[in-house]
N, CA, C and O of each residue as an XYZ file, in Angstrom:
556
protein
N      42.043     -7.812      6.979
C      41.141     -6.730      6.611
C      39.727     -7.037      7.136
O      39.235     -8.165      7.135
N      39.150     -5.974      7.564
C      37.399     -6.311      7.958
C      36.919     -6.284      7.553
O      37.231     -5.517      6.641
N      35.896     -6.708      7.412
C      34.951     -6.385      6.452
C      33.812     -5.158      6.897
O      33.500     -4.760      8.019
N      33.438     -4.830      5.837
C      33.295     -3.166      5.865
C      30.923     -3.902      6.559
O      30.059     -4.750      6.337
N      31.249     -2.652      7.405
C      29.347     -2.887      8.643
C      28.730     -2.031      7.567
O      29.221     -0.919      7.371
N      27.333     -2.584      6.593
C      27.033     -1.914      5.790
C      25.058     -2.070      6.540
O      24.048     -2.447      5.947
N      25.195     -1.687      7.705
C      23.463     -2.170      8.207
C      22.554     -0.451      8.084
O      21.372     -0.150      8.249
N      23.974      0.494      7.668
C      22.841      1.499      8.126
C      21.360      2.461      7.677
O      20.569      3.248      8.197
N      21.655      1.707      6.203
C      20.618      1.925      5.343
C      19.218      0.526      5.411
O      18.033      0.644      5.097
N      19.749     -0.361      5.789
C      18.309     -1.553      5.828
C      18.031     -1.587      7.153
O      18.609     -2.349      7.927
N      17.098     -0.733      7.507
C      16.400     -0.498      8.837
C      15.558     -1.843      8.779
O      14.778     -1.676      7.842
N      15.350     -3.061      9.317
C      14.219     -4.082      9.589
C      13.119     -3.617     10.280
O      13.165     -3.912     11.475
N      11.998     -2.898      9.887
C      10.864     -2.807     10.512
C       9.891     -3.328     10.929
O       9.266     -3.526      9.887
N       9.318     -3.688     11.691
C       8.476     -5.233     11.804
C       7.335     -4.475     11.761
O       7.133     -3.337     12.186
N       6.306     -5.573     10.953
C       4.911     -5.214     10.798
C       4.485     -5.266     12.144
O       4.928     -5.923     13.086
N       3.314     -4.261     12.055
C       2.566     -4.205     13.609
C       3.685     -3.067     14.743
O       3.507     -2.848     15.941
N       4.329     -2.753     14.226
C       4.868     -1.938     15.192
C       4.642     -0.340     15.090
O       4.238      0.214     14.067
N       4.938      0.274     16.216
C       4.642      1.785     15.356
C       5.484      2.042     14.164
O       5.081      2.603     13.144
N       6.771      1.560     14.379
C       7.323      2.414     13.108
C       6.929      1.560     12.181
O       6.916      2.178     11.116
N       6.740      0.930     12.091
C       6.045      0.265     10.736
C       5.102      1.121      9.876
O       4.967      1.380      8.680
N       4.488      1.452     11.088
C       2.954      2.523     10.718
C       3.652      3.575     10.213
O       2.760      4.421     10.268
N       4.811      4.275      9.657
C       5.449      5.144      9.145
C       6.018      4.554      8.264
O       6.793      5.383      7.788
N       6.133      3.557      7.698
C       6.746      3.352      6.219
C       5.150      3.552      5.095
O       3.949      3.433      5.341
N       5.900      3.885      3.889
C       5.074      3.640      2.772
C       5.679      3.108      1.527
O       6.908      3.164      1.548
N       5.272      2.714      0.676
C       5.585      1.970     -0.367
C       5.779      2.932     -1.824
O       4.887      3.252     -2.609
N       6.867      3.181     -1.877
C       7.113      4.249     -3.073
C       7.537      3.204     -3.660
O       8.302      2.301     -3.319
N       6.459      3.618     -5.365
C       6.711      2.955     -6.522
C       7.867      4.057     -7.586
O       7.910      5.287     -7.598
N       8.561      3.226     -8.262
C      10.033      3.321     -9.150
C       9.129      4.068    -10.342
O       9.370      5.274    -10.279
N       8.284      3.806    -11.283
C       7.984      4.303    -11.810
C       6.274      5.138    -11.945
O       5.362      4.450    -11.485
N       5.927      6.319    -12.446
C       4.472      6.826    -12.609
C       3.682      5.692    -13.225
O       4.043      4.841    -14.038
N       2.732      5.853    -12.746
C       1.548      4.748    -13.231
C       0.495      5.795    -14.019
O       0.085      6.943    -13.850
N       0.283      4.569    -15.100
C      -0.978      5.207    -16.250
C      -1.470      4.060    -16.813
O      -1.102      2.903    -16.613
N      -2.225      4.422    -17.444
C      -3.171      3.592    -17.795
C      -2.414      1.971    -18.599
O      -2.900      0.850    -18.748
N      -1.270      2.462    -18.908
C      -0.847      1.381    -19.880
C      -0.336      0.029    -18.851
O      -0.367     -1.191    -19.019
N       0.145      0.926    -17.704
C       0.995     -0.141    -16.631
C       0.447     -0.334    -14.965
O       1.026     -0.773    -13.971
N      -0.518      0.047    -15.112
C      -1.580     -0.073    -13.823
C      -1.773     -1.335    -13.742
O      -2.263     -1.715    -12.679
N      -1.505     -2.258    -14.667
C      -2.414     -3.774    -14.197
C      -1.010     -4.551    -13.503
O      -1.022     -5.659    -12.966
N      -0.053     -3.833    -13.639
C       0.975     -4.594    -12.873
C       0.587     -4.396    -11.376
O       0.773     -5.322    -10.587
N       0.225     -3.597    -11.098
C      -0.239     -3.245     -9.488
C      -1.500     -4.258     -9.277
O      -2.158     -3.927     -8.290
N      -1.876     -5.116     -9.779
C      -3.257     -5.693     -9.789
C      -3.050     -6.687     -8.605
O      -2.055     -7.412     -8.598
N      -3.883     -6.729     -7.701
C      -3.904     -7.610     -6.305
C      -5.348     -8.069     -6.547
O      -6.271     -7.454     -7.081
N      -5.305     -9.664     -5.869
C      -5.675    -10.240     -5.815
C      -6.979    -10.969     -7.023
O      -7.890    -11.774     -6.826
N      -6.612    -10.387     -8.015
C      -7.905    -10.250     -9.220
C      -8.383     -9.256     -9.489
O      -9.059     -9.108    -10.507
N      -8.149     -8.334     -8.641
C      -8.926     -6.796     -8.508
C      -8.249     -5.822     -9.488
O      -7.033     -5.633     -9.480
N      -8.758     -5.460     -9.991
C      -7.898     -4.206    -10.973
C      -8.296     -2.421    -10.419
O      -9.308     -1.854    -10.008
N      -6.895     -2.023    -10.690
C      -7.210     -0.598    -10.311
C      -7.918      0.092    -10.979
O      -7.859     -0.122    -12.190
N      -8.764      1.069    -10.545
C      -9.652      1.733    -11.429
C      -9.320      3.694    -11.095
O      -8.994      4.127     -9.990
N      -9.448      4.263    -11.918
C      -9.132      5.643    -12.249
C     -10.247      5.763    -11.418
O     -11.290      5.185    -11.725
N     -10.127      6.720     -9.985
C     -10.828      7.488     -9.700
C     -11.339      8.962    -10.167
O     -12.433      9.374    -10.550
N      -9.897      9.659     -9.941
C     -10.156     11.062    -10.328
C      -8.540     10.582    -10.987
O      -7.888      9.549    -10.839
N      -8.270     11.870    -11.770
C      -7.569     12.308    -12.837
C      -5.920     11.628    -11.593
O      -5.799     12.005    -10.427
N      -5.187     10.901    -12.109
C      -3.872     10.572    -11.306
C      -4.207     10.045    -10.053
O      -3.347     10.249     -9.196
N      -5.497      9.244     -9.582
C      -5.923      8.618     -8.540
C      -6.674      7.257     -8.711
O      -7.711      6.927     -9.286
N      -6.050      6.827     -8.229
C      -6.142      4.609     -8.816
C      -6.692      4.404     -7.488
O      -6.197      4.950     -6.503
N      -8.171      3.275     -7.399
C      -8.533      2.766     -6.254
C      -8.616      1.308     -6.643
O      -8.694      1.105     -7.855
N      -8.613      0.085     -5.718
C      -8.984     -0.758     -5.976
C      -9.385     -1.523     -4.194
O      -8.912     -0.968     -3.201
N     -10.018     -2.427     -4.092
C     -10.292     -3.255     -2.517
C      -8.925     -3.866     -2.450
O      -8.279     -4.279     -3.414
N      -8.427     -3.873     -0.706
C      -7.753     -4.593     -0.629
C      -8.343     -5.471      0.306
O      -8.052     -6.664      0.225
N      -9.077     -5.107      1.127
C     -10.005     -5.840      2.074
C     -11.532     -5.214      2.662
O     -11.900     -4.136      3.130
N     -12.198     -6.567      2.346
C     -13.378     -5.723      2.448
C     -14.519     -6.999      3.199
O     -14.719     -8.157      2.835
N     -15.175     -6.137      4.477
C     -15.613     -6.877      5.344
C     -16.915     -6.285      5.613
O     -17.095     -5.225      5.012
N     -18.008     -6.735      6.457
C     -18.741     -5.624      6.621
C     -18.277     -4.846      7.782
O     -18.717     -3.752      7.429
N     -17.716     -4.627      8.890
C     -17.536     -3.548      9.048
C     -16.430     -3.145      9.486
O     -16.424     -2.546     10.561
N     -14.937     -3.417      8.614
C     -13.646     -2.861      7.756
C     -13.430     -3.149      6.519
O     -13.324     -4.289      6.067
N     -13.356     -2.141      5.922
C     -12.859     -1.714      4.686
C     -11.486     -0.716      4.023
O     -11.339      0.496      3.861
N     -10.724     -1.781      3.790
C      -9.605     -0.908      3.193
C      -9.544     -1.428      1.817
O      -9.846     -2.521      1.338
N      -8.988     -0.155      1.226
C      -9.069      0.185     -0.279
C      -7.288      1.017     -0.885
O      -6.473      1.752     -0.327
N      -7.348      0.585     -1.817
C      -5.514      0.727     -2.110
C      -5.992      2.258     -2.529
O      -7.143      2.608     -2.789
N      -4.605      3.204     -2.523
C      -5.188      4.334     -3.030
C      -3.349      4.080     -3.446
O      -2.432      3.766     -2.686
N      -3.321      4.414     -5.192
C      -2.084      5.110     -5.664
C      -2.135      6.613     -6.096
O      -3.179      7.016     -6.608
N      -1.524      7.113     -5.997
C      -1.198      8.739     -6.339
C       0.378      9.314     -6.148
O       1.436      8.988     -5.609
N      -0.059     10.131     -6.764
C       1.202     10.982     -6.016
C       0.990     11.782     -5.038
O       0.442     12.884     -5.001
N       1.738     10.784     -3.798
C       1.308     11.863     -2.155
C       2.205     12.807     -1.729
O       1.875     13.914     -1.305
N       4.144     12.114     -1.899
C       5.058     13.054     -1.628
C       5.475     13.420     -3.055
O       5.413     12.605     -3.975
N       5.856     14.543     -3.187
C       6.374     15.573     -4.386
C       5.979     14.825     -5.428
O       4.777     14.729     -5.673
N       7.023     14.118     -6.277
C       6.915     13.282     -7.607
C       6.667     11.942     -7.183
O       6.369     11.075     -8.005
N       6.763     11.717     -6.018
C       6.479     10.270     -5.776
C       5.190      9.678     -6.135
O       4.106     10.185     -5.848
N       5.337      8.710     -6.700
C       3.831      7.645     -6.630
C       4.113      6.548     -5.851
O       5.081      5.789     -5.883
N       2.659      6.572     -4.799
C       2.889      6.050     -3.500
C       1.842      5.204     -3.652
O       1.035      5.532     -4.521
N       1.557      3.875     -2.851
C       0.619      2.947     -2.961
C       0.200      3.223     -1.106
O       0.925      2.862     -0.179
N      -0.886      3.806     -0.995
C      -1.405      4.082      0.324
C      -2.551      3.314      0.502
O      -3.105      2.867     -0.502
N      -3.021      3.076      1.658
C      -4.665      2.905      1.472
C      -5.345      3.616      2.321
O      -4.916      4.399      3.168
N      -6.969      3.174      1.947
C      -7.866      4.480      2.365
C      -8.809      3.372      2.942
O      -9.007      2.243      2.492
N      -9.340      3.970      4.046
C     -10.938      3.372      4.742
C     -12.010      4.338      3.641
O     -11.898      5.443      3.111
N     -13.127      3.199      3.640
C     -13.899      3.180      2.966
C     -15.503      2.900      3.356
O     -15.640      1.995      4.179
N     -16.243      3.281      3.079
C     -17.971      2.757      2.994
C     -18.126      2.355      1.857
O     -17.726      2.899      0.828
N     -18.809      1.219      1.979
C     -19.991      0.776      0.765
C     -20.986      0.598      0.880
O     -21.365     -0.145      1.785
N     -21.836      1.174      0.049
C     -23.315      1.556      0.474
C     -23.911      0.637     -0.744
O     -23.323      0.665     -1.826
N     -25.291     -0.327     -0.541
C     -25.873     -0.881     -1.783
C     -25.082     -2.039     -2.597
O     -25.305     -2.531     -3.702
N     -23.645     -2.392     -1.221
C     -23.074     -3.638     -2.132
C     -21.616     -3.399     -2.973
O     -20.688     -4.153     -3.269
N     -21.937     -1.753     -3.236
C     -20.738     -2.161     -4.437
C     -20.607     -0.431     -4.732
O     -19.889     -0.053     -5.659
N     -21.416      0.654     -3.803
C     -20.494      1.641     -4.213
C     -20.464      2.152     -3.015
O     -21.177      2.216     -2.013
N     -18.835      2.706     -3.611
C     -17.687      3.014     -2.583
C     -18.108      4.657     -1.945
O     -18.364      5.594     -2.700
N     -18.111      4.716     -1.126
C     -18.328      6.691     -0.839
C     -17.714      6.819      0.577
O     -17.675      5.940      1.438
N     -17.257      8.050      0.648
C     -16.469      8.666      1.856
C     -15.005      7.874      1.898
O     -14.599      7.433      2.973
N     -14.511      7.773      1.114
C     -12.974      7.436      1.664
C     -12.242      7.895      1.877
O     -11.688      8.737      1.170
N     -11.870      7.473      3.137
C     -10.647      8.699      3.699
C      -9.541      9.244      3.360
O      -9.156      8.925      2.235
N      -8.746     10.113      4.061
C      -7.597     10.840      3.603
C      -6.498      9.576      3.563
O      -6.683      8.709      4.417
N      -5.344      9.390      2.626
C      -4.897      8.400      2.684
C      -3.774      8.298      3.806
O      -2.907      9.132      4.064
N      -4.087      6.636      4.619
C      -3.238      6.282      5.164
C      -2.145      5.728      4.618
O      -2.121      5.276      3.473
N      -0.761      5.737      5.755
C       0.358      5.043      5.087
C       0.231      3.699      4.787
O      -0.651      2.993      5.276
N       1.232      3.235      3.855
C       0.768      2.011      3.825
C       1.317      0.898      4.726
O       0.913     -0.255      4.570
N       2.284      1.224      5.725
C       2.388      0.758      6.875
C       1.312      0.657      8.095
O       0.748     -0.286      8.650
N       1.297      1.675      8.206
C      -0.488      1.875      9.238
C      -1.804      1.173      8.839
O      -2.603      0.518      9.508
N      -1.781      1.437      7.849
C      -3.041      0.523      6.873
C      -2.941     -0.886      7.341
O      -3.835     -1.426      7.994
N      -1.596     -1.592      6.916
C      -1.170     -3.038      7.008
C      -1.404     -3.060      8.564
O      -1.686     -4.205      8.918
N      -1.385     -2.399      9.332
C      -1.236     -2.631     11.045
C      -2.544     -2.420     11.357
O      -2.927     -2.816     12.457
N      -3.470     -1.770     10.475
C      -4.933     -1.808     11.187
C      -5.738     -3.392     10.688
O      -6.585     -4.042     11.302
N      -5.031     -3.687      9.240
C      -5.486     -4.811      8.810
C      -5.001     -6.091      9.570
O      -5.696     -7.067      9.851
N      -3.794     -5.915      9.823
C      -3.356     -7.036     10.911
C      -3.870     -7.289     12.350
O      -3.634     -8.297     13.015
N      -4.714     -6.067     12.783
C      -6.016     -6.214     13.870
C      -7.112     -6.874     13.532
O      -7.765     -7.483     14.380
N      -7.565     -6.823     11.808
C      -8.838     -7.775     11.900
C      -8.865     -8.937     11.261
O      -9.807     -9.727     11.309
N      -7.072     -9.203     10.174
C      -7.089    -10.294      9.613
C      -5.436    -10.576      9.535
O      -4.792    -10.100      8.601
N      -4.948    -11.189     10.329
C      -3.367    -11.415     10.445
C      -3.114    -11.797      9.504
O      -2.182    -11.274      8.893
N      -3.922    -13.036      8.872
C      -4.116    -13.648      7.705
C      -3.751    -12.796      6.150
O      -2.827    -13.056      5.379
N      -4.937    -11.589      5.995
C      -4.897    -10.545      5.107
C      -3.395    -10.080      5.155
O      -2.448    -10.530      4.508
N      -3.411     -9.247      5.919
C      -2.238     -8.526      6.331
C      -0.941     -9.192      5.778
O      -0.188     -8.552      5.043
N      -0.694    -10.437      6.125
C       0.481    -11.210      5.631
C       0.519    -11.493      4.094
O       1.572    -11.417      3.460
N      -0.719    -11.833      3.504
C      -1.066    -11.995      2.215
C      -0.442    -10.877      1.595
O       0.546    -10.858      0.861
N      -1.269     -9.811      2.055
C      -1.040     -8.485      1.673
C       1.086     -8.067      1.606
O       1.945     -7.779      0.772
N       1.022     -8.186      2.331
C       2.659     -7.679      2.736
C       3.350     -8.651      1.834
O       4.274     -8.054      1.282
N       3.274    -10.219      1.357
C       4.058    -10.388      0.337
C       3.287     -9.967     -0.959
O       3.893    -10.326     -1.968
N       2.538     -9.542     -1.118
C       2.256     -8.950     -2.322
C       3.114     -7.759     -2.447
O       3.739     -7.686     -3.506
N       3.309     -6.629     -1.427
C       4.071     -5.749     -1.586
C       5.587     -5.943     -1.846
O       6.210     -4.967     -2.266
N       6.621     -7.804     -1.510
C       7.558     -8.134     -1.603
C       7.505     -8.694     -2.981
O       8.602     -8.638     -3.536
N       6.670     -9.152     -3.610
C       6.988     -9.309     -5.340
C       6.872     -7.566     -6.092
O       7.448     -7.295     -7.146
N       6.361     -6.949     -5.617
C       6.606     -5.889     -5.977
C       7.819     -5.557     -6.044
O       8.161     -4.966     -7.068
N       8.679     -5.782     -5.161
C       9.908     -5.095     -4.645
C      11.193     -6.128     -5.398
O      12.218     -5.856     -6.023
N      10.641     -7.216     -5.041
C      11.269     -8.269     -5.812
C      11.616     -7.941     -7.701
O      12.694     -7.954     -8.294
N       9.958     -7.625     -8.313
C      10.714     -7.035     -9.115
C      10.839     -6.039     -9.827
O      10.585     -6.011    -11.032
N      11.293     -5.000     -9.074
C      11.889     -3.473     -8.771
C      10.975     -2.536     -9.126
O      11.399     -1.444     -9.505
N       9.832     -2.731     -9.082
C       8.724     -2.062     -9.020
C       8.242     -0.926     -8.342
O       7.661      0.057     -8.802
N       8.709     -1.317     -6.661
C       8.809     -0.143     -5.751
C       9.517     -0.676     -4.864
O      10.180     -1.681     -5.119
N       9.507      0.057     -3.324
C      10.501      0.146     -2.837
C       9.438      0.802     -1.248
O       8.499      1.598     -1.258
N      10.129      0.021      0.036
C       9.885      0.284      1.238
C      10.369      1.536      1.900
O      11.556      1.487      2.221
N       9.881      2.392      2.118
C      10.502      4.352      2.514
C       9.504      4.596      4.033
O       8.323      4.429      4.339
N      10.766      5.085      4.724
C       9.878      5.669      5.945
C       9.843      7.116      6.097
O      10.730      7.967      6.154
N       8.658      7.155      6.144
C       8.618      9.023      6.300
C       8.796      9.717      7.417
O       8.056      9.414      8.354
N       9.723     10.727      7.611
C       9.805     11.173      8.469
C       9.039     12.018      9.245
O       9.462     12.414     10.331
């Protein structure tokens, strides 16, 4: 008997590639106030922007800045994206952009800190590790 080819659902995407830049990170359950600190990177805690919109730094340089953005981007999904950012005066945030995937994000960060980027990306694997969210490519 053979054994049964089960590859066609675990696509391996490698960071830095384009298709990479098309995955995003859909989280398993809605986030609120009670369970937001599980998303907490690096010391940083998420903070309520607007009503169902969580920001926190994921890297911040003087001149790149990315910033986590959770929401709900596709239908019911809550998605962990990030956003480019200004900081003006040190410490407030203004103009952040429309959110990128969080594949693309990781591939612009892996242009100015390979270092970050890798940090970053197993942070997104204890996530996943424990079942928190989950790697999705958008079509």
């Amino acid at each position: 008997m053979m054994a049964e080819d089960n590859q066609q659902d675990d696509v391996e995407i490698t960071p830095g590639s384009k298709e990479f830049g098309k995955m995003v990170f859909r989280l398993n359950n809605p986030v609120n106030a009670e369970n937001v600190s599980v998303l907490n990177y690096n010391g940083a805690e998420l903070e309520q922007i607007q009503d169902g919109v969580y920001a926190q730094p994921a890297f911040v340089s003087d001149d790149f800045n990315l910033f986590f953005i959770v929401t709900q981007l596709i239908g019911d999904d809550w998605i962990v994206a990030f956003s480019k950012a200004k900081i003006e005066n040190d410490n407030e945030i203004t103009d952040l952009s429309d959110p990128i995937p969080t594949g693309e994000g990781l591939n612009m960060l892996g242009q100015v800190s390979a270092d970050d980027a890798n940090h970053l990306l197993s942070y997104f694997g204890t996530l996943v590790d424990a079942k928190r969210g989950e790697w999705r490519l958008i079509e």
